[in-house]
N, C-alpha and C positions, 0 to 999 in steps of 0.2 A: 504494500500500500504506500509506502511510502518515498517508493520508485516512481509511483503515479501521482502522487503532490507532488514530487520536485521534476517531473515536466510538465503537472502544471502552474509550476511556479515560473516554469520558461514559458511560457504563452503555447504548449503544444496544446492546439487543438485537435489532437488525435482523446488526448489526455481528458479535457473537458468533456468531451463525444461517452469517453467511460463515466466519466461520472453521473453525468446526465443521463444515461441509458441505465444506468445502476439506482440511482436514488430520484428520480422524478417521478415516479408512479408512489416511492412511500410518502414523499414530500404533497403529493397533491393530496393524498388520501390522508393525510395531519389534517392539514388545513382541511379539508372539505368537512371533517369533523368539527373542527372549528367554529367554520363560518356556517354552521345549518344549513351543510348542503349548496352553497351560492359555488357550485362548478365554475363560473368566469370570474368571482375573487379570488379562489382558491388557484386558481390557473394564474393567474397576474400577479399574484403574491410569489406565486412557483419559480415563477421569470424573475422575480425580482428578484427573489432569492441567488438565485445563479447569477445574477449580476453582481450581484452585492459583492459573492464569494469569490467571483473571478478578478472583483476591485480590490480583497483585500485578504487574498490568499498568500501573500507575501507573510503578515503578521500569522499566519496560524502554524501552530505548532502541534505536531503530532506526537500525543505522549500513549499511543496504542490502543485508543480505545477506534471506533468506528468512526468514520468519516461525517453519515449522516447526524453524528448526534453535533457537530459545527453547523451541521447546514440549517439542522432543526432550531439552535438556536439565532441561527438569522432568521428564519421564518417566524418562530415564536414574536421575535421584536418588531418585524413588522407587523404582521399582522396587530399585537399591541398599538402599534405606532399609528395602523389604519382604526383601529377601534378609538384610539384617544381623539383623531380627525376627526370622526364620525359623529362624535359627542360632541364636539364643538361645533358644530355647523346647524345654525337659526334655520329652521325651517316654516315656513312661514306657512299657516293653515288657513289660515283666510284672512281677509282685512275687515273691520269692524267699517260699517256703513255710519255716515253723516246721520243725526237724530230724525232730518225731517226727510229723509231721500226717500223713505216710502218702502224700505228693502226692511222685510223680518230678520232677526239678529238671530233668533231660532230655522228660521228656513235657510240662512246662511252655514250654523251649523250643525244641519242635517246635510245639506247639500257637500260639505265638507268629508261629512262622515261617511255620506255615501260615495265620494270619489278615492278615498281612502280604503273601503270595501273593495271598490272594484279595480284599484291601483295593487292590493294584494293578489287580488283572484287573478288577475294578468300576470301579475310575477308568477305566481306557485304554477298555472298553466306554460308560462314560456319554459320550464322546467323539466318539462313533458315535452317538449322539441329535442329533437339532435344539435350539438351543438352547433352544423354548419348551418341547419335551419336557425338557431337562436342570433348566429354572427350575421346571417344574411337582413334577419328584421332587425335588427341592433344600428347595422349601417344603412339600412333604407330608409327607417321612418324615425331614428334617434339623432343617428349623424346624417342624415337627409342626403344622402348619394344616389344616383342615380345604377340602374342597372349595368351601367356601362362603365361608370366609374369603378363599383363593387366589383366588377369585371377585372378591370385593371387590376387592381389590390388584389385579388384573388388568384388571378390566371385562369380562370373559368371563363367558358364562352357564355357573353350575353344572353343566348340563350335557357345555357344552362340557370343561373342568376334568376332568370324571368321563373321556370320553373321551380327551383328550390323556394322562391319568394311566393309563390303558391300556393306549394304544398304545404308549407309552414304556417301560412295563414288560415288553410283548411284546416292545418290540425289543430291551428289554436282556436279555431273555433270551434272545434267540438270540444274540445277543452273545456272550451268555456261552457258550452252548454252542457258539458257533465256536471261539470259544478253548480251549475247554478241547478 
């Protein structure tokens, strides 16, 4: 093991290829414990981790025990670090209406509460997607790309795009209508 830290303490990306082939299916499966199941934190947090470890693989010292319990603890602190983010970010549930503008302050916070219902029911259903189906409505209708852009970024044909953006929609619709 420790033949394979000190090329990847040389930049051999032969070296990283091992580690990442070796420890990313346990590292994803940490985290997705984690995060209740959020498969696209637990994946971004995964990257980062191996970023992190490839910035500052210089400082680690290998005193025999296993590789992943380093990497674990860089995952641990992000993910920390995401959860402290998280807590601190004002989320705004609705804005309080002028006294005489004619708007219920009650019908404001039922209306809240039901877009809050159906802001979960959409998450827990986009769950029930593949993940290329999840990436494909993530950049169509969040990051507002068009099919051909998605295309670019992906290296999938247009067409292809058109249909995965589809089928994804199909399934999150019966999603939804299982749920409800």
């Amino acid at each position: 093991m420790s033949t394979l830290i000190d090329h990847a303490r040389a930049g051999d990306p032969v070296a990283w290829s091992e580690f990442y082939l070796r420890y990313r299916g346990p590292l994803v499966t940490y985290l997705l414990r984690r995060t209740r199941g959020d498969r696209t934190l637990a994946e971004d947090l995964t990257q980062e981790t191996f970023v992190r470890a490839m910035r500052s693989i210089r400082g680690y010292r290998w005193t025999g025990t296993d590789f992943s319990a380093w990497l674990i603890t860089i995952a641990r602190n992000l993910l920390n670090d995401h959860s402290r983010r998280a807590m601190n970010t004002e989320i705004p549930v609705f804005e309080i209406p002028e006294r005489d503008s004619g708007v219920s302050v009650e019908g404001l916070v039922i209306s809240a509460l039901e877009s809050a219902e159906s802001a979960a029911r959409l998450e827990f259903a986009m769950t029930k997607l593949t993940r290329a189906q999840q990436e494909a409505l993530r950049m169509r209708y969040w990051d507002g790309l068009t099919a051909r852009q998605i295309s670019q970024r992906t290296g999938k044909g247009v067409g292809a795009i058109k249909t995965l953006g589809y089928r994804a929609r199909e399934r999150l619709r019966q999603e939804l209508a299982e749920a409800h």
